[in-house]
C-alpha positions in Angstrom: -11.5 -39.9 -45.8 -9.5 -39.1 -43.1 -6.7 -36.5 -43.1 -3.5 -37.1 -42.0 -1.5 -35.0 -40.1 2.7 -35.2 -40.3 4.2 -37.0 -37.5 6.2 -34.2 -35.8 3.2 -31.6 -35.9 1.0 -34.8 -33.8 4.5 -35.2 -31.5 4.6 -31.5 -31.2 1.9 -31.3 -29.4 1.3 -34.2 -27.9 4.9 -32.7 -26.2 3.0 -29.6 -26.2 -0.2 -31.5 -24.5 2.0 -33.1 -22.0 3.9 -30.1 -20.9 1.2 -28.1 -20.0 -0.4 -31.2 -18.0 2.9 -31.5 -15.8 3.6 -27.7 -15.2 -0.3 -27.4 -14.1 0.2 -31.0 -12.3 3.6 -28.9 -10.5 1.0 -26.4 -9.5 -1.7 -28.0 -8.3 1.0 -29.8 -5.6 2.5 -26.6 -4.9 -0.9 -24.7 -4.0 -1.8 -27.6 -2.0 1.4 -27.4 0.1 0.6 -23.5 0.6 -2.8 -24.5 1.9 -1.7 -26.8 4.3 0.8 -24.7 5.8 -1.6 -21.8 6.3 -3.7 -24.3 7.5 -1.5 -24.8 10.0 -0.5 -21.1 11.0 -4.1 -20.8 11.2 -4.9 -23.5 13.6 -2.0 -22.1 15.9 -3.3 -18.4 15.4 -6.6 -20.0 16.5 -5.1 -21.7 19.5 -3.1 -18.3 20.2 -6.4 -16.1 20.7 -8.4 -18.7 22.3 -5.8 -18.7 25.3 -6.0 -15.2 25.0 -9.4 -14.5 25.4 -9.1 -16.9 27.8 -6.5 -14.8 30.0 -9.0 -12.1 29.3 -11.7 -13.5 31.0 -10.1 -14.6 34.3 -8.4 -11.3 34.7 -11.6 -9.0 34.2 -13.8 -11.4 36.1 -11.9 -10.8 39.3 
C-alpha cells in the first residue's frame, strides 16, 4: 500500500525542488560569465607580456 502524501506538502516542495534548481541554474550562468571575462583579461595580460618581453629582447641584444 502506498502512502499518500497531502497535496500542498508534494507542491511545497516540488516549489521547493524547483527553486533551488533555478537559483543554482542563475549561478551556473553567472560563474560562466566570470570565467569568460577573466578569460579574456588573461588573454590580453598574455599578449601584454609577450610584447614586453619582446621589447626586452631587442633592447638588451644591442
Amino acid at each position: 500500500m502506498r502512502k499518500k502524501f497531502p497535496t500542498t506538502l508534494y507542491n511545497e516542495d516540488d516549489y521547493s525542488r524547483k527553486r533551488t534548481q533555478s537559483e543554482m541554474q542563475r549561478r551556473f550562468v553567472d560563474l560562466q560569465f566570470k570565467r569568460s571575462e577573466l578569460e579574456k583579461k588573461l588573454k590580453r595580460v598574455n599578449e601584454v607580456l609577450f610584447c614586453l618581453g619582446r621589447e626586452m629582447e631587442e633592447h638588451f641584444d644591442k
